[in-house]
N, C-alpha and C positions, 0 to 999 in steps of 0.2 A: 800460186797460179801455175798449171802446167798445161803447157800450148808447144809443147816440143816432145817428140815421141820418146826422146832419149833420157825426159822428167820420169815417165811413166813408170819403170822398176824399183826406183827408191819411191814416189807416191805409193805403190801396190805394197809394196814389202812394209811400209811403216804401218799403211793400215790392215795390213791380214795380221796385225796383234794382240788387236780387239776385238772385244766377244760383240758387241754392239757398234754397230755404224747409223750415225742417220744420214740419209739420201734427201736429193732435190734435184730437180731440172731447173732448167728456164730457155725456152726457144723464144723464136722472134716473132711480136705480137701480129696478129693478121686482125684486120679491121675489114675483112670482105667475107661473106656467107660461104660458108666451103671452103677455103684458102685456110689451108697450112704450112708451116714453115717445121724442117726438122730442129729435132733438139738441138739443141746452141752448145747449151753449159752444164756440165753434170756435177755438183756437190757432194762431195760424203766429207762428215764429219764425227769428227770424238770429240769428248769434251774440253780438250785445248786444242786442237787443230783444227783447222777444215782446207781440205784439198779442191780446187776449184781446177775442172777438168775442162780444156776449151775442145769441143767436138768437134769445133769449123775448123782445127788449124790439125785435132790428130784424130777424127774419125774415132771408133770404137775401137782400140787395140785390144786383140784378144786376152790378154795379160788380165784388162781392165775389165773384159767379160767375165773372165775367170772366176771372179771377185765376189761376181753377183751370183755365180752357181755354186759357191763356196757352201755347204751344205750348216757347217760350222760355225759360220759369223752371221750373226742377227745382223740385218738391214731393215731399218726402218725410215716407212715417209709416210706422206698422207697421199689421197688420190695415186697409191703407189702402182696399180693398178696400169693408169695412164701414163705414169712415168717410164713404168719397163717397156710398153708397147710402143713407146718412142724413142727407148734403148734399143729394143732388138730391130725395131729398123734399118740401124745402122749396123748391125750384128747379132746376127741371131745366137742366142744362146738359153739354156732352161734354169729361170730362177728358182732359187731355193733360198728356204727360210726368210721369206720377206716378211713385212707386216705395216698391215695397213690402218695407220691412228685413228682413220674413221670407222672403221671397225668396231678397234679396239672400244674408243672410249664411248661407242653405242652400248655396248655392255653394259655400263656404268651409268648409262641415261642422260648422256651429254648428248644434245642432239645437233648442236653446232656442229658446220663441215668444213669449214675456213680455218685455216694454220693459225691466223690473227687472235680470233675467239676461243679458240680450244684454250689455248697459249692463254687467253686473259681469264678463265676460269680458271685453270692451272695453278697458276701462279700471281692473277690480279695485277700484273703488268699488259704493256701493248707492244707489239711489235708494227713498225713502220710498212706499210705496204706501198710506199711511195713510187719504190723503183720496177714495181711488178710490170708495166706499160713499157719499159725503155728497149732500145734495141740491142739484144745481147750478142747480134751477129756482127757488132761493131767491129774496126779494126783494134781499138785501145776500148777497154772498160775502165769507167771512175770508180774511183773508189769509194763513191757511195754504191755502187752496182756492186761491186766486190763484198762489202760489210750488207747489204741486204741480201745476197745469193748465200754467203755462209752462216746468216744468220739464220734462215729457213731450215737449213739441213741443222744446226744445232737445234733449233728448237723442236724439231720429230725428235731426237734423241732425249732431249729433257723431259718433253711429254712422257716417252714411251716409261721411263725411268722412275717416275714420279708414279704413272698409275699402278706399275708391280711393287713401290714402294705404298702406297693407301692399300692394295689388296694384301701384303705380308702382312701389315699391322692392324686389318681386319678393320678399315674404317668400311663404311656403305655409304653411298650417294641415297641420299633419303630427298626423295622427288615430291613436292609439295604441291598436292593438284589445285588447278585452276578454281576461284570462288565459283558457287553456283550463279549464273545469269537465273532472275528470276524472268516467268515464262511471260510473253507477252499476252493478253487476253486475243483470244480468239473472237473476230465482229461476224456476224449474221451480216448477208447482203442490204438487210432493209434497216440495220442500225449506220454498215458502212456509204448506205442512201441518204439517210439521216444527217450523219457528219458532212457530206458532201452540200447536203441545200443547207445546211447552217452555215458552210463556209462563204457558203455564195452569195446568203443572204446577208452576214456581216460584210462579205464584198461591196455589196449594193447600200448600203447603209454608209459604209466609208466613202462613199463616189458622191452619195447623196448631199454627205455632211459639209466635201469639199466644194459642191455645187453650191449649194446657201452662204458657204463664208465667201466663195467669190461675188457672188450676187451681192452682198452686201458689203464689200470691199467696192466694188464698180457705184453702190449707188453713195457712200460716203464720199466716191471722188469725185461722185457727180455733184453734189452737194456743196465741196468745195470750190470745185471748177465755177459754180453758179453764184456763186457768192463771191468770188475773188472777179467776178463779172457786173457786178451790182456796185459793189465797190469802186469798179473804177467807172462806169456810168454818175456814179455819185462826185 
């Protein structure tokens, strides 16, 4: 966790040693139409670390800009797109070499766009979306906040990793199209007239049927009623 400006140079200097980073935000959720809140918490991760940057407590230090214009280190996330555009708000700077997993794995004919789903084609695992909703502008984060924010940015890096690993070894996403729907017949107005007084007509036939078993439900009770009448005259 680094929420102290004077974290920032040891976070920066350990990760400019990897050729691969994966990236993730997470801001504070808005449940009102138009209302946003800026980025919270910035993630980059390697495959044993993940640095969890708190943006409410040190803003965008240029150090940490630096990072993402680093022409040299692959960054990767999904919707990365919207993640810079929430970066450079708080610091403008010109990214380079990002990439974007939805992208990528459109290539490939994956057409899921969700971290969750990629992730469980992937590798046939799921990842928890539990804590996507929670406030990250808190003063303390739990530690499930903590293990679901670096779990996002590991997992852009495992994706990214996996699909240059299927394309080296010349696998192909072989896309199995949809069964044909057979075609439904096409009705003429005067056969869809047709169907329509037939339906009616069974209407009127089931109204009718219920009319007679009432009628003869009323006169067997009458029947009764006139006899348990007799009976006791007798």
């Amino acid at each position: 966790m680094v929420d102290k400006m004077k974290q920032v140079p040891q976070a920066v200097a350990y990760l400019s040693q990897f050729d691969v980073l994966g990236v993730d935000t997470e801001a504070r959720p808005s449940f009102k139409r138009g209302v946003h809140y800026p980025t919270a918490l910035l993630q980059i991760a390697t495959h044993e670390r993940c640095y969890l940057f708190r943006l409410t407590h040190i803003g965008m230090p240029p150090l940490l800009a630096s990072l993402f214009a680093n022409e040299s280190i692959c960054k990767v996330g999904l919707a990365f797109k919207d993640d810079l555009h929430g970066l450079r708000r708080r610091r403008n700077f010109v990214p380079k070499n990002c990439v974007d997993i939805q992208s990528l794995v459109n290539q490939y004919g994956i057409l899921e766009l969700g971290l969750q789903k990629i992730f469980a084609i992937c590798f046939g695992k799921k990842i928890s979306k539990a804590q996507q909703l929670t406030n990250w502008e808190a003063d303390v984060l739990t530690e499930a906040q903590k293990r679901y924010a670096a779990t996002d940015a590991w997992a852009c890096i495992q994706i990214y990793e996996e699909i240059l690993r299927l394309d080296a070894n010349g696998y192909m996403l072989e896309i199995i199209p949809e069964p044909e729907r057979p075609e439904l017949p096409v009705l003429s107005e005067e056969e869809i007239e047709k169907k329509k007084q037939h339906k009616e007509q069974k209407k009127k036939e089931a109204r009718k049927r219920r009319a007679i078993r009432a009628k003869a439900n009323r006169r067997k009770k009458k029947e009764r009623t006139d006899k348990e009448k007799l009976q006791n005259i007798a």
